[in-house]
CHARMM internal coordinates of N, CA and C (Angstrom, degrees):
IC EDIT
DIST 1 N 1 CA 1.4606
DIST 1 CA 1 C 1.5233
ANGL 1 N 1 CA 1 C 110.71
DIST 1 C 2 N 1.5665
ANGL 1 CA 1 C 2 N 117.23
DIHE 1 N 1 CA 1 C 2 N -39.17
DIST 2 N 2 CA 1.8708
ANGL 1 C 2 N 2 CA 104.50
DIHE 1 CA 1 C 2 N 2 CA 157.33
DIST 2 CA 2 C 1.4087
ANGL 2 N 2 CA 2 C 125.96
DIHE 1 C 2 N 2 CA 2 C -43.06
DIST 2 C 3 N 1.4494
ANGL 2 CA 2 C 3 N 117.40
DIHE 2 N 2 CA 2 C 3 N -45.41
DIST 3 N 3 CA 0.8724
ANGL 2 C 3 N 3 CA 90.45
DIHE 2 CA 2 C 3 N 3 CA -166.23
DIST 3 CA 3 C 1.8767
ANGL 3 N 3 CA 3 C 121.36
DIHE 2 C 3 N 3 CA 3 C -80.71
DIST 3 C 4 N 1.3014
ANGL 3 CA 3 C 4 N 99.18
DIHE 3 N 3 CA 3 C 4 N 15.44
DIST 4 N 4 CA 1.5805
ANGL 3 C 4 N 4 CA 103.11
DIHE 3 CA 3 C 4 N 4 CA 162.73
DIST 4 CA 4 C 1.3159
ANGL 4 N 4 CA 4 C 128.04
DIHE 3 C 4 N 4 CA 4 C -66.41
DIST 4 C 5 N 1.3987
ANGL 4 CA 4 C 5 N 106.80
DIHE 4 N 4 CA 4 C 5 N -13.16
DIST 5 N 5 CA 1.3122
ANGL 4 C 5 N 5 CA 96.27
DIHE 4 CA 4 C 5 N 5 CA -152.10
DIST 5 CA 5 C 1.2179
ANGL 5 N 5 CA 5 C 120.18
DIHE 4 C 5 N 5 CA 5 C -80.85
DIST 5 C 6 N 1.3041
ANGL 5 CA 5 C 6 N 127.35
DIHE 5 N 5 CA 5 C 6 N 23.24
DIST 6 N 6 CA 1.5139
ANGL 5 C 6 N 6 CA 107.29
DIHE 5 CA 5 C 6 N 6 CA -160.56
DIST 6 CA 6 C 1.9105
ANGL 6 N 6 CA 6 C 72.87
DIHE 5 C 6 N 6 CA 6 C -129.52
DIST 6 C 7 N 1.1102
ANGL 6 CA 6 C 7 N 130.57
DIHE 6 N 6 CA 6 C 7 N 13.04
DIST 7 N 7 CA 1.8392
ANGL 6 C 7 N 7 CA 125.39
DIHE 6 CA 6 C 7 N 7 CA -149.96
DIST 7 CA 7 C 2.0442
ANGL 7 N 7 CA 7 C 82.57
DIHE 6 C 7 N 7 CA 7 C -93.38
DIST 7 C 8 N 1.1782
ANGL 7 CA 7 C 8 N 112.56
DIHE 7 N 7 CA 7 C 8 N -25.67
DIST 8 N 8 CA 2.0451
ANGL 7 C 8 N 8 CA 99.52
DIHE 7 CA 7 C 8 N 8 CA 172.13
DIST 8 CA 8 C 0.9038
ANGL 8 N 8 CA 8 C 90.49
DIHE 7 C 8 N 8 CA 8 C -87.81
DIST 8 C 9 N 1.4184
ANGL 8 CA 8 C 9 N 151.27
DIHE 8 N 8 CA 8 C 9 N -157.87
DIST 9 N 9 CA 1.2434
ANGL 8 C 9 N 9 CA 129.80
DIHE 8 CA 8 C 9 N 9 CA -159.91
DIST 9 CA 9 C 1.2734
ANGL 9 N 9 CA 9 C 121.87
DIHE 8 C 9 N 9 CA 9 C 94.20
DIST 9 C 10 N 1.4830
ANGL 9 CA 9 C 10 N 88.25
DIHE 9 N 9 CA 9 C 10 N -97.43
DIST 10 N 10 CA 1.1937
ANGL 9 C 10 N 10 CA 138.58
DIHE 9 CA 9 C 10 N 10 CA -170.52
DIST 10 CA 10 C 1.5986
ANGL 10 N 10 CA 10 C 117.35
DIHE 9 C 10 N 10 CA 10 C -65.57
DIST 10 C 11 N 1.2491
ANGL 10 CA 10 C 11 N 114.40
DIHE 10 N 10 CA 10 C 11 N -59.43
DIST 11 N 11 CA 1.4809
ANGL 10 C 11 N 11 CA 159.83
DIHE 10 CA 10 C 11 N 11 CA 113.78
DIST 11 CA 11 C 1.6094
ANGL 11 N 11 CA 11 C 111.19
DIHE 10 C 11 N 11 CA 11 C 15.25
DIST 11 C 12 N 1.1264
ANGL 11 CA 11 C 12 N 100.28
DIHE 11 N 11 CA 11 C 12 N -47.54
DIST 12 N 12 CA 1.4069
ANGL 11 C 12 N 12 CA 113.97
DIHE 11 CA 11 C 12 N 12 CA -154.25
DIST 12 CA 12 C 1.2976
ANGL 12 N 12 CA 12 C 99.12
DIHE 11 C 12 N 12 CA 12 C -104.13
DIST 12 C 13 N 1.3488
ANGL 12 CA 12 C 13 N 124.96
DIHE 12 N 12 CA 12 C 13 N -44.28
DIST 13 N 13 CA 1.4958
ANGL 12 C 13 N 13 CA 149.35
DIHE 12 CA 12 C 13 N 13 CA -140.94
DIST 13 CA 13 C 1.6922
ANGL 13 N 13 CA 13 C 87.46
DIHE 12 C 13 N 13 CA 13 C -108.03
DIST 13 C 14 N 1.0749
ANGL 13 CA 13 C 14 N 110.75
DIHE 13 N 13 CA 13 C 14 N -13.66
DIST 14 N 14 CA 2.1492
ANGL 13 C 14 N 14 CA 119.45
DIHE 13 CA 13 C 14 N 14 CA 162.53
DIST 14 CA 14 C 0.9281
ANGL 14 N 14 CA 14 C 105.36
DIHE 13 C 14 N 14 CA 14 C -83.55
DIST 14 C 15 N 1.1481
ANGL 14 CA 14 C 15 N 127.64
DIHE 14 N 14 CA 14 C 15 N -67.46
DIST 15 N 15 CA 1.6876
ANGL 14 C 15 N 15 CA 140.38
DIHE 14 CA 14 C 15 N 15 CA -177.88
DIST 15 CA 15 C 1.7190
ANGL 15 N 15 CA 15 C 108.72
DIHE 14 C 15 N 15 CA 15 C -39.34
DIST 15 C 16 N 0.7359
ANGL 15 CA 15 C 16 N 109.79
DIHE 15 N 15 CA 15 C 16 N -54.29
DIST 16 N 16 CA 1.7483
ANGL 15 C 16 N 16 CA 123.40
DIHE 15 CA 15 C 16 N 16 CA -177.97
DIST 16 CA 16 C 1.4518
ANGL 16 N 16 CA 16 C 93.49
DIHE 15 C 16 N 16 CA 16 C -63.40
DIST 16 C 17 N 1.1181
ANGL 16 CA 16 C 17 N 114.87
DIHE 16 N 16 CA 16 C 17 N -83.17
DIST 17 N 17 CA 1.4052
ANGL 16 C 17 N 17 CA 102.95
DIHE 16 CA 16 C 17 N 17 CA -171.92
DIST 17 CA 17 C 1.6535
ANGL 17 N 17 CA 17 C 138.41
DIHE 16 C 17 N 17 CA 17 C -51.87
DIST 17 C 18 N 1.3955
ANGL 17 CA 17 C 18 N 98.09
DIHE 17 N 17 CA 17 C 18 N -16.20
DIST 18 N 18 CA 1.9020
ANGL 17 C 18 N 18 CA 117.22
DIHE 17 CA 17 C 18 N 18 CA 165.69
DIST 18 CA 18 C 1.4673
ANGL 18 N 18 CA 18 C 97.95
DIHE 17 C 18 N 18 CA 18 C -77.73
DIST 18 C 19 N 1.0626
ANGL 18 CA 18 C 19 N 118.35
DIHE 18 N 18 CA 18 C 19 N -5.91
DIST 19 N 19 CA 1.7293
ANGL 18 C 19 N 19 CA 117.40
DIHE 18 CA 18 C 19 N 19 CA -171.91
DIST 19 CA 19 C 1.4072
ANGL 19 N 19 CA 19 C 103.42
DIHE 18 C 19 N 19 CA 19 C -104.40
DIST 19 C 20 N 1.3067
ANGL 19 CA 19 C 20 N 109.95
DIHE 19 N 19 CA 19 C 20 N -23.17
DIST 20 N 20 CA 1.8659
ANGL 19 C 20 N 20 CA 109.69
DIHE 19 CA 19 C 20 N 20 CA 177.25
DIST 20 CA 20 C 1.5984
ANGL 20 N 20 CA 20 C 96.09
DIHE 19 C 20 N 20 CA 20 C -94.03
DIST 20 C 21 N 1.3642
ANGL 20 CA 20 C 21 N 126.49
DIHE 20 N 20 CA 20 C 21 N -32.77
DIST 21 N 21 CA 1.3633
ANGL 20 C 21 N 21 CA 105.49
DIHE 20 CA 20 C 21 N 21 CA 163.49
DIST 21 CA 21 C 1.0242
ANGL 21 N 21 CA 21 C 146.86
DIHE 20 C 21 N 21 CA 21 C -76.12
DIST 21 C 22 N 1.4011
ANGL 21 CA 21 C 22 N 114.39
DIHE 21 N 21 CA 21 C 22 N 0.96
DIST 22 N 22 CA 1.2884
ANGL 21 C 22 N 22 CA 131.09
DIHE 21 CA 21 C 22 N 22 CA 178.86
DIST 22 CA 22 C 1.4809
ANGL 22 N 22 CA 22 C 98.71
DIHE 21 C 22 N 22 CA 22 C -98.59
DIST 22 C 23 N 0.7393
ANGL 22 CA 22 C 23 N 118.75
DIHE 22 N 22 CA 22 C 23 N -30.34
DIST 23 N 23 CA 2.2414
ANGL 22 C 23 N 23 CA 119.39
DIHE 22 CA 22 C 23 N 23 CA -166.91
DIST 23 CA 23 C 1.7355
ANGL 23 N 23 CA 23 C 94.39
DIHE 22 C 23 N 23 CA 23 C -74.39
DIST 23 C 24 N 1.5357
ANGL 23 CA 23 C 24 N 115.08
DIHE 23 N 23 CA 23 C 24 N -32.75
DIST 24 N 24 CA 1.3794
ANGL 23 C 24 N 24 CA 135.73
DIHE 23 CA 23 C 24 N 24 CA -178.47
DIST 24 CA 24 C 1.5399
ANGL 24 N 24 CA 24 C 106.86
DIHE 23 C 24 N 24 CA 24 C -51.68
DIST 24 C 25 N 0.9336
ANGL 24 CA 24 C 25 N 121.16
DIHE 24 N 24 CA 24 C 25 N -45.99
DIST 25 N 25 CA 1.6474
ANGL 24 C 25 N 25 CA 133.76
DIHE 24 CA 24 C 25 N 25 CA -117.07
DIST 25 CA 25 C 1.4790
ANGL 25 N 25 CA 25 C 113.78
DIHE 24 C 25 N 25 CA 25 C -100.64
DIST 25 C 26 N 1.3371
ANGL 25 CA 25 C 26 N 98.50
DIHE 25 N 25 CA 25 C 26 N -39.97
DIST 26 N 26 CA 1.8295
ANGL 25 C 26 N 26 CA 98.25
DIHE 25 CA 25 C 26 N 26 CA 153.82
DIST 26 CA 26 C 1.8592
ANGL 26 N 26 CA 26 C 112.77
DIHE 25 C 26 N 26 CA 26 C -72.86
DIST 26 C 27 N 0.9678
ANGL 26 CA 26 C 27 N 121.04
DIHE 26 N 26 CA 26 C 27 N -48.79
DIST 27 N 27 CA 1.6267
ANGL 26 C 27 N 27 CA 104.89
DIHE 26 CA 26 C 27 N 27 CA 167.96
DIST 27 CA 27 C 1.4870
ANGL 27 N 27 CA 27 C 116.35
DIHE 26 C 27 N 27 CA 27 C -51.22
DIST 27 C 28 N 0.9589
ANGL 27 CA 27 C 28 N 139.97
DIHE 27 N 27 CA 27 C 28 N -47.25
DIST 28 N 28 CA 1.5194
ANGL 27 C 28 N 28 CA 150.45
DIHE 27 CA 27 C 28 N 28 CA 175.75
DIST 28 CA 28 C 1.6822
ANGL 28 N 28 CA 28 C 102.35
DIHE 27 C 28 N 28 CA 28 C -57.49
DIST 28 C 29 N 1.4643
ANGL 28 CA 28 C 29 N 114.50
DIHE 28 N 28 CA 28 C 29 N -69.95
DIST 29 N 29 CA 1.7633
ANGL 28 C 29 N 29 CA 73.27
DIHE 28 CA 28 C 29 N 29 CA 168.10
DIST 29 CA 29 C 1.3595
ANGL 29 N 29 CA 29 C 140.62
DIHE 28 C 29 N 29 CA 29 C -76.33
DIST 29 C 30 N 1.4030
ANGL 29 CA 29 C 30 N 111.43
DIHE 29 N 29 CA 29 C 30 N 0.83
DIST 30 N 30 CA 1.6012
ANGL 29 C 30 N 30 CA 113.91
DIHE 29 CA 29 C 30 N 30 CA -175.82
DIST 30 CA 30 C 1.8886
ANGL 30 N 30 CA 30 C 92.72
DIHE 29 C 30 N 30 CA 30 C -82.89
DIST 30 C 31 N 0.9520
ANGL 30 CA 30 C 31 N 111.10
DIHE 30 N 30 CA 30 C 31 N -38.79
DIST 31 N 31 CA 1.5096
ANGL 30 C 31 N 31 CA 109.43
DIHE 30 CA 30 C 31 N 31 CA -178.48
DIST 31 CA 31 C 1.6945
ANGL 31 N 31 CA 31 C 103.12
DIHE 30 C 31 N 31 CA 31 C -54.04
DIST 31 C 32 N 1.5228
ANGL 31 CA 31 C 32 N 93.26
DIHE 31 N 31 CA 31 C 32 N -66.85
DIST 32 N 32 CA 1.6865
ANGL 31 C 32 N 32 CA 92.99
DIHE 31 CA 31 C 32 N 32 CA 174.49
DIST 32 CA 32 C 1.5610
ANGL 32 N 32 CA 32 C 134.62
DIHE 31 C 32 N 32 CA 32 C -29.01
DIST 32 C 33 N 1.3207
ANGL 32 CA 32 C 33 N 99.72
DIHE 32 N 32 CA 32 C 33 N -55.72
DIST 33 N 33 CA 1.5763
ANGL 32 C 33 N 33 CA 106.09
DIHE 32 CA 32 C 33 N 33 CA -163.77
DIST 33 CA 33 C 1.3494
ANGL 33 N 33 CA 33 C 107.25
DIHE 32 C 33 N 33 CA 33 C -85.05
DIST 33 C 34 N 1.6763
ANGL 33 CA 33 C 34 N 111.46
DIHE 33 N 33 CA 33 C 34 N -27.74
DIST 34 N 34 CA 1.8314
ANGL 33 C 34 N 34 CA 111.04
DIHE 33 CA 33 C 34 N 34 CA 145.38
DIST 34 CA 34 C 1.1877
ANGL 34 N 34 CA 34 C 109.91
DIHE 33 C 34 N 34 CA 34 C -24.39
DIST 34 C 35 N 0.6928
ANGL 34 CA 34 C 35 N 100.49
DIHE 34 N 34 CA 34 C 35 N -83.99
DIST 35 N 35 CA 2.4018
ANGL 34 C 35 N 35 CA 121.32
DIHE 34 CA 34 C 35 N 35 CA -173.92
DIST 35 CA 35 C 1.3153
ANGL 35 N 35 CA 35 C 89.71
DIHE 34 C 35 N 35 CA 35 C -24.92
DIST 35 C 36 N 1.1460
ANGL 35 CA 35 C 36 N 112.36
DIHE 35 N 35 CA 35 C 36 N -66.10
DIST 36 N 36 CA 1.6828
ANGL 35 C 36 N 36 CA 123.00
DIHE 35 CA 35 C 36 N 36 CA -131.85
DIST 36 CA 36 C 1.9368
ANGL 36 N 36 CA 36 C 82.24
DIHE 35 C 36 N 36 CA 36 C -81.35
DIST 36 C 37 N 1.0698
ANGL 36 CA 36 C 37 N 110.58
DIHE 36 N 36 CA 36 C 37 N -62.58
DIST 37 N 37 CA 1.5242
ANGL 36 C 37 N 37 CA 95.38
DIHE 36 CA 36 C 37 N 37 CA -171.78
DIST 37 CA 37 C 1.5334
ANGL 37 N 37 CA 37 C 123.01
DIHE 36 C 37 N 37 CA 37 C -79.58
DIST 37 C 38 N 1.3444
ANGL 37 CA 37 C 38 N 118.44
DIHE 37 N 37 CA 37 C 38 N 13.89
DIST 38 N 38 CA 1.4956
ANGL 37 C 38 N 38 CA 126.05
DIHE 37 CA 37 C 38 N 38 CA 155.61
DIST 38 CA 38 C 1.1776
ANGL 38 N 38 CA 38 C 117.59
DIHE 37 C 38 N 38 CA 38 C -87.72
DIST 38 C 39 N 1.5996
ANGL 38 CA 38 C 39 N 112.74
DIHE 38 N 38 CA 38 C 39 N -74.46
DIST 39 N 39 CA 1.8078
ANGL 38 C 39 N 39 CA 123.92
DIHE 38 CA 38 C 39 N 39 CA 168.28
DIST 39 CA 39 C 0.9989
ANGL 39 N 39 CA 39 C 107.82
DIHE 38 C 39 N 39 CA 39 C -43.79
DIST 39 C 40 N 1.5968
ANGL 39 CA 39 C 40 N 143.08
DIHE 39 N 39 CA 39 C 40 N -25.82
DIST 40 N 40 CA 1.9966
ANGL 39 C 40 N 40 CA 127.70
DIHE 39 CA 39 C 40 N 40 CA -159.79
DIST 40 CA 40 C 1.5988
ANGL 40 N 40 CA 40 C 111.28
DIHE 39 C 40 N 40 CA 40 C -62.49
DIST 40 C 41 N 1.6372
ANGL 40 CA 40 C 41 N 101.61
DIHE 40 N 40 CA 40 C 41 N -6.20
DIST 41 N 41 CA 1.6898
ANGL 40 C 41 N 41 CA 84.86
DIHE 40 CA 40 C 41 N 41 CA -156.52
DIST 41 CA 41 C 1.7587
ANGL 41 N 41 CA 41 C 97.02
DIHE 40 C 41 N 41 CA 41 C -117.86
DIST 41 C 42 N 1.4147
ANGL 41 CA 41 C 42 N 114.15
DIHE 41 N 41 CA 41 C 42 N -1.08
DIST 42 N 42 CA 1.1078
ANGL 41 C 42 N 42 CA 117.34
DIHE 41 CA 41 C 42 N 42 CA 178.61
DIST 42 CA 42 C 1.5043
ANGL 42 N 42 CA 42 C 118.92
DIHE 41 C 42 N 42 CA 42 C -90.87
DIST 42 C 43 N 1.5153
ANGL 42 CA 42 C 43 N 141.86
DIHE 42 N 42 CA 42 C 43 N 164.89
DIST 43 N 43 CA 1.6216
ANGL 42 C 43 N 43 CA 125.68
DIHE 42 CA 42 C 43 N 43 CA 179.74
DIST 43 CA 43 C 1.4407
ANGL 43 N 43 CA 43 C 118.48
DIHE 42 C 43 N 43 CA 43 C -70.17
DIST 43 C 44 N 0.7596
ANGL 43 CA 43 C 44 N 133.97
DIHE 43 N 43 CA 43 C 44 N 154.87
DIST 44 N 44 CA 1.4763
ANGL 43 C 44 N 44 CA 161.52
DIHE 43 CA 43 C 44 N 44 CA -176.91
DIST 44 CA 44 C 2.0290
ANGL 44 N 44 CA 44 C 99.11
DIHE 43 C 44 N 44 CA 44 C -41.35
DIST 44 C 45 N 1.4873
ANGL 44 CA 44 C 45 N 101.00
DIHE 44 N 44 CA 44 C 45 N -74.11
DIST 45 N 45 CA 1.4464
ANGL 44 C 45 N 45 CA 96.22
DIHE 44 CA 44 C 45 N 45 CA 158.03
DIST 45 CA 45 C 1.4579
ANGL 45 N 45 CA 45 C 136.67
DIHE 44 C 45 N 45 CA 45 C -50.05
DIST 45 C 46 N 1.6607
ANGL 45 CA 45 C 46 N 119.61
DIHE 45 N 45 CA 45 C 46 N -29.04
DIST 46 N 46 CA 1.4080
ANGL 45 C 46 N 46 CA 104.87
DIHE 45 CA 45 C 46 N 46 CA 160.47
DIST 46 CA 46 C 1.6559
ANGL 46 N 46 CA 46 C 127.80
DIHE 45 C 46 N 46 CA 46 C -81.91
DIST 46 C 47 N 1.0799
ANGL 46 CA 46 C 47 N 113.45
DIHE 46 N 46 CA 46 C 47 N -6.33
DIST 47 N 47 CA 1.1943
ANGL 46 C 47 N 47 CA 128.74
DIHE 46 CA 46 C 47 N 47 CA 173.08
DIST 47 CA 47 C 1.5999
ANGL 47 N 47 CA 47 C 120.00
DIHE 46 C 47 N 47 CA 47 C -81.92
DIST 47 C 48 N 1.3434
ANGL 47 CA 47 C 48 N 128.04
DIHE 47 N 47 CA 47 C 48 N -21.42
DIST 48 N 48 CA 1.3403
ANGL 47 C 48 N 48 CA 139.30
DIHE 47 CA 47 C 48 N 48 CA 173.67
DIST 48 CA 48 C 1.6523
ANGL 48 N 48 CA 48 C 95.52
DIHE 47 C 48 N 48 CA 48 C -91.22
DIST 48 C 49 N 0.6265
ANGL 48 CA 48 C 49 N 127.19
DIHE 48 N 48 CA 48 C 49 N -75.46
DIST 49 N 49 CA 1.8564
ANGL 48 C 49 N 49 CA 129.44
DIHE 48 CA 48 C 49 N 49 CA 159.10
DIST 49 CA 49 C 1.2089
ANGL 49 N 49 CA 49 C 113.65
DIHE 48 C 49 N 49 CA 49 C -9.90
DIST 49 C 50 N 1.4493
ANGL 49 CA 49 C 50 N 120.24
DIHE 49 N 49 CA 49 C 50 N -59.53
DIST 50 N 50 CA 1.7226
ANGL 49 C 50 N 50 CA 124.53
DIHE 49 CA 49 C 50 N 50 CA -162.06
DIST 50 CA 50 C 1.9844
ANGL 50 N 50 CA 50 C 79.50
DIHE 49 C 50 N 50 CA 50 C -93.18
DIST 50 C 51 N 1.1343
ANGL 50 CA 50 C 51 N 142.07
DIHE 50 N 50 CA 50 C 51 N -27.02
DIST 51 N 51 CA 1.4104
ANGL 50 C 51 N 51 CA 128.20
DIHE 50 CA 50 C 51 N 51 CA 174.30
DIST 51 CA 51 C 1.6456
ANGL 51 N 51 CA 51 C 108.57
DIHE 50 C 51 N 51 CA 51 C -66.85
DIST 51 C 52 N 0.7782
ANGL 51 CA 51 C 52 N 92.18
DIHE 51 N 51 CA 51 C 52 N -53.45
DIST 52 N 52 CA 2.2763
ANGL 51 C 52 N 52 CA 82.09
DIHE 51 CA 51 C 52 N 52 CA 170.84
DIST 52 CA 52 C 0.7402
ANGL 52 N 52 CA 52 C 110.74
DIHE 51 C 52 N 52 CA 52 C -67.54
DIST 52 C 53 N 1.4408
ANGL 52 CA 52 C 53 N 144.56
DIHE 52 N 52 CA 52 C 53 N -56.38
DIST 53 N 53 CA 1.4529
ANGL 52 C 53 N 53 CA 117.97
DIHE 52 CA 52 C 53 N 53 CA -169.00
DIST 53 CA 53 C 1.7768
ANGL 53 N 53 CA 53 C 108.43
DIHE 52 C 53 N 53 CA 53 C -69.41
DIST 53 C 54 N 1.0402
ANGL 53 CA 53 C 54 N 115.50
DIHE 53 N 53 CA 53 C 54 N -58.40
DIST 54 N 54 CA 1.7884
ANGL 53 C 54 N 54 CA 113.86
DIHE 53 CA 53 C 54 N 54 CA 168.51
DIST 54 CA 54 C 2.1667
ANGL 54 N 54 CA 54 C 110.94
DIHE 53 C 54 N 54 CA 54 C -14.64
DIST 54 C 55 N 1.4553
ANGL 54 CA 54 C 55 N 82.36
DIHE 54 N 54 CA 54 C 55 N -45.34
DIST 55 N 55 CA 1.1012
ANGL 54 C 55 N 55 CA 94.78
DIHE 54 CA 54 C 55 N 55 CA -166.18
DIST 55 CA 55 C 1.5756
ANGL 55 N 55 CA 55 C 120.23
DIHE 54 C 55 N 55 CA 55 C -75.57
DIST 55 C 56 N 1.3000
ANGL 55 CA 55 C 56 N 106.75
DIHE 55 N 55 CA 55 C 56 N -49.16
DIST 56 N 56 CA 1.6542
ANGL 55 C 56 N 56 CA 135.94
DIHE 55 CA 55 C 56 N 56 CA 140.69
DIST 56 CA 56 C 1.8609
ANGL 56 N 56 CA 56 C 98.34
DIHE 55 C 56 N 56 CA 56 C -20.08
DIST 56 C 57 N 0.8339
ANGL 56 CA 56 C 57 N 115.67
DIHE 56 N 56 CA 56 C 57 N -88.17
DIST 57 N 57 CA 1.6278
ANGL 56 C 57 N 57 CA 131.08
DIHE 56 CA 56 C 57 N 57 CA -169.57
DIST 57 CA 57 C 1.8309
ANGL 57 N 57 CA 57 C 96.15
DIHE 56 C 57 N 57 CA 57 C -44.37
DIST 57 C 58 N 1.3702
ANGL 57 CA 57 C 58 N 123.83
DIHE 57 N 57 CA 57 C 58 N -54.10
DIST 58 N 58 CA 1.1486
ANGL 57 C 58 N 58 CA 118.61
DIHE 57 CA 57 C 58 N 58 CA -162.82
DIST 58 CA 58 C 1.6440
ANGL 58 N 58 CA 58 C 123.20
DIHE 57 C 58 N 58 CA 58 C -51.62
DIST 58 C 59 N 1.7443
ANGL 58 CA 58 C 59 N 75.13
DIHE 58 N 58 CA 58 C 59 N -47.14
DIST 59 N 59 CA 1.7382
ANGL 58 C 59 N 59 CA 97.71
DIHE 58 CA 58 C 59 N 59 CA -172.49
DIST 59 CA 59 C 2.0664
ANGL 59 N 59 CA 59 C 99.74
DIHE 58 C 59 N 59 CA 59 C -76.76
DIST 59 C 60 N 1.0090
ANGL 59 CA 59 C 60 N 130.31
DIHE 59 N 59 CA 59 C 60 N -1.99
DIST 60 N 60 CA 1.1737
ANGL 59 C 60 N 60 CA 135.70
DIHE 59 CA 59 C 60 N 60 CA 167.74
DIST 60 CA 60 C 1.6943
ANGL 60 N 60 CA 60 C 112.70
DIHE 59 C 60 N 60 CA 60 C -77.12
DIST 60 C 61 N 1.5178
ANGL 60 CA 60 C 61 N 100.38
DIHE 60 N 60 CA 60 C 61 N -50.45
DIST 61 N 61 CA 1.7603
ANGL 60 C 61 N 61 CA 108.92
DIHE 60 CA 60 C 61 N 61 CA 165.43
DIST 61 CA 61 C 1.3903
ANGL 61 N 61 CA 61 C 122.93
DIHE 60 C 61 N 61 CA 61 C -65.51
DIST 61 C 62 N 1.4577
ANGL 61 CA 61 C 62 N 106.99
DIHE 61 N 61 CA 61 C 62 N -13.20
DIST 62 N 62 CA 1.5030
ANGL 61 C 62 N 62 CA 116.22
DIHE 61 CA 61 C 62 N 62 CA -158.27
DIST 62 CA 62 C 1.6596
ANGL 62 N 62 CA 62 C 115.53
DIHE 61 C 62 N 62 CA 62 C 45.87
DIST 62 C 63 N 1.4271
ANGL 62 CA 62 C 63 N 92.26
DIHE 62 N 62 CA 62 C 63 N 49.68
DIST 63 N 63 CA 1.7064
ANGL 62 C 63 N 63 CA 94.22
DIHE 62 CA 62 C 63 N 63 CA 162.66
DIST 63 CA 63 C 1.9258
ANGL 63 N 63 CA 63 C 100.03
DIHE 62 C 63 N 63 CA 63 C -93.60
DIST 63 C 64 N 1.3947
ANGL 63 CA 63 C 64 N 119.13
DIHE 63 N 63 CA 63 C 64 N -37.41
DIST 64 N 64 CA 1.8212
ANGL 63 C 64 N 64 CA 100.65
DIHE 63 CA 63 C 64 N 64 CA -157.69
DIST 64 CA 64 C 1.7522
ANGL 64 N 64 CA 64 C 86.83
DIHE 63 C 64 N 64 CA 64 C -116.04
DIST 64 C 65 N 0.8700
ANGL 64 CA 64 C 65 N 126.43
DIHE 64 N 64 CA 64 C 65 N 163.76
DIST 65 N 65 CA 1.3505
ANGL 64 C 65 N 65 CA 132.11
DIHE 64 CA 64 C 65 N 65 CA 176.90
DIST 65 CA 65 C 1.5970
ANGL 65 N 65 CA 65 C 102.65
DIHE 64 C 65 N 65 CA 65 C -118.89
END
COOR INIT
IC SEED 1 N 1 CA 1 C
IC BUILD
């Protein structure tokens, strides 16, 4: 039974974080399907291109880590 003890915790410290992914999760697909239905029609190489810099910019706002 010690060695339970650390399993809330633990437990808990899951829970919280399924709770920041869920609060996430409607922005994440509206972001997504943005992407997907802007970039779909452009080539493969401009689309990896416009993903770094997008990406570049985010981590500047500290929106994506």
């Amino acid at each position: 039974i010690g060695g339970l003890g650390g399993e809330k915790s633990r437990w808990m410290q899951a829970a919280k974080d399924l709770t920041h992914q869920y609060d996430n999760l409607i922005g994440d697909i509206l972001l997504s399907s943005g992407v997907i239905a802007y970039l779909g029609a452009f080539t493969a190489v401009f689309r990896q291109v416009s993903n770094i810099e997008e990406e570049k910019k985010m981590k500047f706002r500290f929106i994506f880590k």
